[in-house]
C-alpha positions as CSV (number, residue, x, y, z in Angstrom):
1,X,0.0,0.0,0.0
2,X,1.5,3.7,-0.5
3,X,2.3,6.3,1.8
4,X,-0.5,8.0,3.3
5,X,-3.3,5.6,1.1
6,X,-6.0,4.4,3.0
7,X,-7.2,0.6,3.6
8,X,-9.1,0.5,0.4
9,X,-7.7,2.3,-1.7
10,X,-6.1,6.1,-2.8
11,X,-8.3,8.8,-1.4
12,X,-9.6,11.6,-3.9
13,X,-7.4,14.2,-2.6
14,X,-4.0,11.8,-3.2
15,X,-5.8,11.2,-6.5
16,X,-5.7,14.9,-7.4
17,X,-2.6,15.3,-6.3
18,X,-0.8,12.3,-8.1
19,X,-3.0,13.6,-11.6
20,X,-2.2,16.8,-10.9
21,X,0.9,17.0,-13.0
22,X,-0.2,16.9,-16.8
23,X,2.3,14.5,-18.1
24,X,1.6,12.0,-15.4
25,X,-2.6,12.6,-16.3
26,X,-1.6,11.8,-20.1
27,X,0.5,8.6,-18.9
28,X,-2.4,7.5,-16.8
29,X,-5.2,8.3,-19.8
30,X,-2.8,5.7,-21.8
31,X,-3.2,3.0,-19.2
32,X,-6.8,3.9,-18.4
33,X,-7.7,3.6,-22.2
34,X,-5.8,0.8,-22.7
35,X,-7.0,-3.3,-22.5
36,X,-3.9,-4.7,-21.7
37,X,-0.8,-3.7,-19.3
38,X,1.5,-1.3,-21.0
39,X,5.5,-1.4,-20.9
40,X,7.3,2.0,-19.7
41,X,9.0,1.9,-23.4
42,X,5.2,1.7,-25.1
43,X,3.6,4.5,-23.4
44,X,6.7,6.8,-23.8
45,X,6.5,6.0,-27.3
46,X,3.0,6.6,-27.4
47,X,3.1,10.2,-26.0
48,X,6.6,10.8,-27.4
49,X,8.9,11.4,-24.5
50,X,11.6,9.2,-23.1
51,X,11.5,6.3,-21.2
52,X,13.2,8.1,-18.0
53,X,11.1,10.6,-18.1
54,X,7.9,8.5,-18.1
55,X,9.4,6.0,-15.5
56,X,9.2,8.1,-12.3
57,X,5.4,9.1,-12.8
58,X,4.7,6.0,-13.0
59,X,6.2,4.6,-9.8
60,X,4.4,7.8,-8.1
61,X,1.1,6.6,-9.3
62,X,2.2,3.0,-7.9
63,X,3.1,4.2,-4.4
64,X,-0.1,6.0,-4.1
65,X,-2.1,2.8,-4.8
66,X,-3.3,4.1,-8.7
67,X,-1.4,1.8,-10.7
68,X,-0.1,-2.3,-10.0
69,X,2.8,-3.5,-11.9
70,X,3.0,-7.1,-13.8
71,X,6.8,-8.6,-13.5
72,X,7.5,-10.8,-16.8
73,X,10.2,-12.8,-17.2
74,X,12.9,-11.6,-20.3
75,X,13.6,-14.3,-22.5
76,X,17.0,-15.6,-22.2
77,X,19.6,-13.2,-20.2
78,X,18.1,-9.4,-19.5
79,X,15.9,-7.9,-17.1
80,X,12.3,-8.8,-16.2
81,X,10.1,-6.8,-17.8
82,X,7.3,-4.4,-15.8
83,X,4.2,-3.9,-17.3
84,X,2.0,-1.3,-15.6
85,X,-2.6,-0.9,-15.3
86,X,-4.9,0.3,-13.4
87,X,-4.8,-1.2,-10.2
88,X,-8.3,-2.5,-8.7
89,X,-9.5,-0.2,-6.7
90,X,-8.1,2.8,-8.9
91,X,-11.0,5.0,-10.1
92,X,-12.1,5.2,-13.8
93,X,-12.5,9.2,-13.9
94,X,-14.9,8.1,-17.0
95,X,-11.7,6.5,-18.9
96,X,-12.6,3.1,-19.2
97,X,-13.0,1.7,-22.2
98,X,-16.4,1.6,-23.6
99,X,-16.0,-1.8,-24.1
100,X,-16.8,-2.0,-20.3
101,X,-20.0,0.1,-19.9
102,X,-21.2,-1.9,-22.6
103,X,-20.3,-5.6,-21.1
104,X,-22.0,-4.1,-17.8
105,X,-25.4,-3.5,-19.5
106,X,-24.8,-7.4,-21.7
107,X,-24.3,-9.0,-18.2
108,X,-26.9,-7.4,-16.6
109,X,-29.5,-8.2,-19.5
110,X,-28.0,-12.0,-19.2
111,X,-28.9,-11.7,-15.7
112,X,-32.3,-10.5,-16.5
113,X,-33.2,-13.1,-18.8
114,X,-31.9,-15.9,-17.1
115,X,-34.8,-15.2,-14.0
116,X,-32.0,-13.9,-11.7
117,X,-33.6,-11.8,-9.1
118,X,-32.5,-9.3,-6.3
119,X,-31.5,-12.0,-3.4
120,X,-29.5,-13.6,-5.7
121,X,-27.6,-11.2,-7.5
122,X,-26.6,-9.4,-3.8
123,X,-25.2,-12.4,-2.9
124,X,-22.9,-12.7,-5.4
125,X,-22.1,-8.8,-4.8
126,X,-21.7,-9.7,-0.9
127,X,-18.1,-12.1,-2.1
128,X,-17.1,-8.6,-3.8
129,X,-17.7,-7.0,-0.3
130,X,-15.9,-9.5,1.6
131,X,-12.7,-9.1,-1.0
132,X,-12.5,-5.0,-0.4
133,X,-13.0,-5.5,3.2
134,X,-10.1,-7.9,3.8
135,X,-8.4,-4.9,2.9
136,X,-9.7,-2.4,5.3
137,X,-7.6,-1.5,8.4
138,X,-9.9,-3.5,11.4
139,X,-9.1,-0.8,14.0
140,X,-11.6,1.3,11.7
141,X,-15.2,1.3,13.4
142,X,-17.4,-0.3,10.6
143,X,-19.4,3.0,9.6
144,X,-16.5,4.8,9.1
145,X,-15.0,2.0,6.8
146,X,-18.4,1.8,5.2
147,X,-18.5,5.4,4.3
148,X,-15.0,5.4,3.1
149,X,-15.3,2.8,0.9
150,X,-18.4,3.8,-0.9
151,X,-16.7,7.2,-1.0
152,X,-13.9,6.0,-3.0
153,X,-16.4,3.7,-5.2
154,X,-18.5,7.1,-5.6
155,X,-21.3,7.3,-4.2
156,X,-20.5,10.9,-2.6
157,X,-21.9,9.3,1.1
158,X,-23.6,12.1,3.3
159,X,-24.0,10.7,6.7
160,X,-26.3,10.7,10.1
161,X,-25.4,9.1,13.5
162,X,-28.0,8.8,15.7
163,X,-29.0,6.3,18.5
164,X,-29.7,3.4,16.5
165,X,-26.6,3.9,14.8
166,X,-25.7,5.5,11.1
167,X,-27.4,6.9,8.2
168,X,-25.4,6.9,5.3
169,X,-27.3,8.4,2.0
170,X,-25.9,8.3,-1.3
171,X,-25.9,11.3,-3.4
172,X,-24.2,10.3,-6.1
173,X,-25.1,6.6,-7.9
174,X,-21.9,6.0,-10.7
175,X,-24.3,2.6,-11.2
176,X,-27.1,5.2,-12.3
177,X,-27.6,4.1,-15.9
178,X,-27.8,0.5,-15.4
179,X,-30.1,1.0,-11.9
180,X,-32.8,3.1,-14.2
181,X,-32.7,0.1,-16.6
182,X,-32.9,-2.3,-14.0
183,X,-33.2,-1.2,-10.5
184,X,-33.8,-4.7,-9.0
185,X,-30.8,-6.2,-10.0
186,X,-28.4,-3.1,-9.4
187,X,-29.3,-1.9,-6.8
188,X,-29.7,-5.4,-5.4
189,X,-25.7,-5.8,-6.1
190,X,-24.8,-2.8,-4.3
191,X,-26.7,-3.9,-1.2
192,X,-25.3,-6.9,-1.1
193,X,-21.5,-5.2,-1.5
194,X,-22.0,-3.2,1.3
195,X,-23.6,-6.1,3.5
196,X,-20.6,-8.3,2.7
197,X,-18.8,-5.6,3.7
198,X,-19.9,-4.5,6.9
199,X,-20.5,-8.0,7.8
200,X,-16.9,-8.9,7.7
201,X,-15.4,-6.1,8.7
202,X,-17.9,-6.4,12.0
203,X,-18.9,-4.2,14.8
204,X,-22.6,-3.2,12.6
205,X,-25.3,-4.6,10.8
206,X,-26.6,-3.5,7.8
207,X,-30.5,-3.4,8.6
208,X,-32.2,-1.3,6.3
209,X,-31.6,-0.2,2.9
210,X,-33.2,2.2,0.4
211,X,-33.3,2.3,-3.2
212,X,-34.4,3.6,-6.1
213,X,-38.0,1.0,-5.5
214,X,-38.5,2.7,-2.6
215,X,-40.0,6.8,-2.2
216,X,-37.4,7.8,0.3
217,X,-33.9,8.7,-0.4
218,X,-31.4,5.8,-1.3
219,X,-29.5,5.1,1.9
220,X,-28.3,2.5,4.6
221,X,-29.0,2.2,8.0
222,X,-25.7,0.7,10.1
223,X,-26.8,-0.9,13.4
224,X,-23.5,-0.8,15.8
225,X,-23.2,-4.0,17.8
């Protein structure tokens, strides 16, 4: 994990700053845009600059948790080679390829026509859940990890303790297209990522959650155990 990154991934303000420089924002727009990893040599010939001049930004966007690296083995005698992509927690910005968007909406249709309903589909989001919070620091009460992590997925959280515990509305939906298409199945999947979440990270319970079926705002209620 980088310096000053948080359990679950870069926060927006080390985002900024690591995208702040414009040569490092066109080296990650190459990666972003790209569907395979990308050599240091490739992308500096891509944006016409020189390897050791790309190398460094890319090792800043590594230790801040943006980018992963993939060793490969040189043929015969040399050096392995590093091959650098978005790591998995690394935000789009909008870059992805639209390849992606449009798999989303195929697998969701699949979904839909193979009967799958709600329950189903959240547990299958639940194992995603589990996965981001084995990488949450467990010193971090659960509402607090909730929020951050659907903050850095985001889902701009505005939240409410009280004495049953924590409100946490979302003002921001980046599943918004594909939940007005099919608001069952969506929004099922991101209740079950944030139950599979909360339920292993422990210390809450997810006991209520609104979407866009219901007339209130969408939100979730955290119980704290």
């Amino acid at each position: 994990m980088g310096e000053g990154t948080s359990a679950t991934g870069p926060t927006r303000l080390e985002i900024l700053k690591a995208l702040g420089d414009n040569t490092r924002y066109a080296v990650y727009l190459e990666l972003a845009r790209s569907p395979r990893p990308r050599a240091t040599a490739e992308i500096a010939e891509t944006l016409g600059l020189h390897p050791n001049t790309v190398r460094p930004h890319l090792e800043r966007m590594r230790d801040v948790g943006l980018l992963e690296v993939q060793t490969v083995a040189a043929g015969g005698v040399g050096r392995p080679h590093h091959r650098y992509l978005l790591a998995a927690d690394a935000p789009s910005l909008g870059l992805e390829p639209p390849t992606f968007p449009m798999l989303a909406r195929m697998l969701i249709g699949v979904a839909e026509s193979a009967g799958i309903d709600g329950d189903v589909a959240a547990e299958v989001a639940a194992t995603e859940g589990v996965r981001l919070a084995a990488r949450t620091d467990r010193s971090v009460p659960c509402a607090d990890a909730a929020e951050l992590m659907l903050a850095e997925l985001g889902f701009d959280p505005e939240r409410a303790d009280d004495a049953d515990g924590t409100i946490i509305a979302f003002t921001h939906c980046p599943f918004a297209e594909l939940a007005a298409a099919n608001p069952e199945l969506v929004c099922s999947l991101h209740r079950g990522l944030l139950t599979g979440f909360v339920d292993t990270v422990g210390g809450g319970t997810v006991v209520a959650f609104n979407d866009r079926s219901h007339r209130e705002p969408c939100l979730a209620q955290i119980a704290t155990e």
